[in-house]
N, C-alpha and C positions, 0 to 999 in steps of 0.2 A: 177612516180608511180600513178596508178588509181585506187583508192579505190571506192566503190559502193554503197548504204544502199539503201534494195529493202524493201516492205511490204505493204499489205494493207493499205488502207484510215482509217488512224487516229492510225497507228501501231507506229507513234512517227519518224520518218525517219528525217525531218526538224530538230526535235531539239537533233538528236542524231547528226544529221548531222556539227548544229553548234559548240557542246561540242566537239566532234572526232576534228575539223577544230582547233580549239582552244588550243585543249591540244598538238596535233602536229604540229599546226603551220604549216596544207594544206590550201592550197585554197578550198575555198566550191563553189562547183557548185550547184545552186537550179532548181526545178521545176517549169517551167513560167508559175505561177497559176496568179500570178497581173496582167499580161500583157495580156492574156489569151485573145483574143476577140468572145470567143466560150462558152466558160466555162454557163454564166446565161444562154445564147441560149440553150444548151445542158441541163440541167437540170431541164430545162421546159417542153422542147420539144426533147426526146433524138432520134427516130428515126429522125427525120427530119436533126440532126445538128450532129450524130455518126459519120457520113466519114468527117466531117469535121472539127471536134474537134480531131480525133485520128490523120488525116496526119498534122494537126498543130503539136501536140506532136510529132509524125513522124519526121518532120522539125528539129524542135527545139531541141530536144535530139540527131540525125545525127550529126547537128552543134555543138552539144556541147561534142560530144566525138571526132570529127576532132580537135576542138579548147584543148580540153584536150591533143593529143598526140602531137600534133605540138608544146605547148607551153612547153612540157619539165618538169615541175612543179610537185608536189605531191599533187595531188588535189582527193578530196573528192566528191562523186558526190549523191545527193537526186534523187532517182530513176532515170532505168535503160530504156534503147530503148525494153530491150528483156521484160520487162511488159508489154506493150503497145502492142506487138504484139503476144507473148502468154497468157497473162490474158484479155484486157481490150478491145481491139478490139474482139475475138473473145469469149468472154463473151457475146457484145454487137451483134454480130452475132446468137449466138445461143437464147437469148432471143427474136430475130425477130424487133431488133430495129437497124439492116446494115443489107442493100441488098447482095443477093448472088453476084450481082455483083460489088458493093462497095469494099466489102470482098476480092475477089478474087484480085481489083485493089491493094488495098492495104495489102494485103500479099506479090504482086509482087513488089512491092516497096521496100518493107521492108528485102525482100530473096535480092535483090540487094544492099541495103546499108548495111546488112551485110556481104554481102563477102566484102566489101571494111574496114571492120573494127573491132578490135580483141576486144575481151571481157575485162571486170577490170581485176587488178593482183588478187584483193580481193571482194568479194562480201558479203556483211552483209544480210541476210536477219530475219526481225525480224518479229519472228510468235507469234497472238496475236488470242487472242478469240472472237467472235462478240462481247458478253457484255462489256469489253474492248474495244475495237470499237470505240463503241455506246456511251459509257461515252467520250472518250476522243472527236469526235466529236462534243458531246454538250457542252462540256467543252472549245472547242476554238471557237465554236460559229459563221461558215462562214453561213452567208445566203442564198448561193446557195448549203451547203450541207444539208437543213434540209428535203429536199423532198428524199434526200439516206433512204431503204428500205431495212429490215434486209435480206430478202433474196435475193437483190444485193448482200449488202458484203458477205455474205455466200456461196453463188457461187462468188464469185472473192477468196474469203478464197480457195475453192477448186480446185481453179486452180492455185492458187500459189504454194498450196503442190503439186500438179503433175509437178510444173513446174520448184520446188525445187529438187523433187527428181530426177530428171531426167537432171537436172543443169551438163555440162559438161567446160564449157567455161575459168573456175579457177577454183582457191580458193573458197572453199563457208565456213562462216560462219554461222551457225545459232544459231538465241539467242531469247528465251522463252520469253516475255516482260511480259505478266499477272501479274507476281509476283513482277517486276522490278520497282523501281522509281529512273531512271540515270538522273533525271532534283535533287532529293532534299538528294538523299543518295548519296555522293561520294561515298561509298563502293559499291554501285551498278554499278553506272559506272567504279569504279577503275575492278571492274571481266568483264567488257564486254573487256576494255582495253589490258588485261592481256591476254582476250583470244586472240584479235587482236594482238599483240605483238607476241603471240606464234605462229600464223599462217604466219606474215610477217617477224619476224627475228627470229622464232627457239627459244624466250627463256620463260621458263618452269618458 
């Protein structure tokens, strides 16, 4: 089984992703934000390092949804390949920071790895407001997000909603975070659970 948690930067994905891994005893697959050799390049300089920082992503999420189905396992996974290539590459296209023909290389890559691979059974996506955002990103304090600008997230916000609504591939969940605290309220997590549970076995 492959479960999914899609969302904006600083929507909480990582650490819904550890409690979900935790309470059901999946494997958690994460986003290779540490290993990343793009990531400071990129947010210094994002036209220069866009096509290169997204087919790394590209890369690394391919490999990790192959490594997901072949091993058989219930595994949890901290964002999806289909962000990367409907939010965050072509976000980075329309602000003029990937060339049109960057763009076009890496659409065509990505129209090819996914025909060779099916969507989660389940998809979490958790939608969350910029000021929400904005707080939890200063609150965990990575160095190379402090140059993110509210109206990046804001357009990547708006292309998640289109890209939620328009979601065919499963299961979708969606879960309102603004109001949620699933790291210090069990009862906030026990309703996110409750709705997962009713989506993957049917009970109410």
């Amino acid at each position: 089984m492959h479960v999914a948690i899609a969302g904006n930067i600083g929507a909480g994905k990582t650490t819904l992703t550890k409690l979900l891994a935790k309470h059901y005893k999946w494997e958690a697959h994460y986003e290779d934000v540490v290993d990343n050799p793009y990531l400071d390049d990129f947010y210094n300089k994002m036209e220069r390092w866009s096509f290169n920082l997204q087919i790394y992503f590209l890369n690394s999420r391919f490999r990790q949804i192959l490594q997901i189905r072949e091993s058989g396992k219930k595994i949890i996974q901290d964002r999806t390949i289909y962000e990367d290539a409907h939010i965050f590459a072509p976000n980075l296209h329309s602000m003029g920071l990937m060339t049109n023909r960057d763009f076009e290389n890496y659409k065509s890559l990505f129209e090819l790895m996914e025909s060779l691979v099916q969507g989660p059974d389940l998809l979490i996506y958790l939608r969350s407001s910029i000021p929400n955002l904005v707080s939890q990103i200063h609150k965990r304090g990575r160095e190379y997000e402090n140059s993110i600008s509210i109206d990046y997230l804001s357009k990547l916000n708006e292309r998640y909603e289109e890209w939620v609504n328009s979601y065919t591939k499963g299961k979708l969940l969606v879960v309102d975070v603004d109001d949620l605290n699933f790291v210090d309220n069990p009862e906030d997590l026990g309703s996110i659970i409750n709705k997962i549970d009713a989506e993957l076995y049917g009970l109410f």
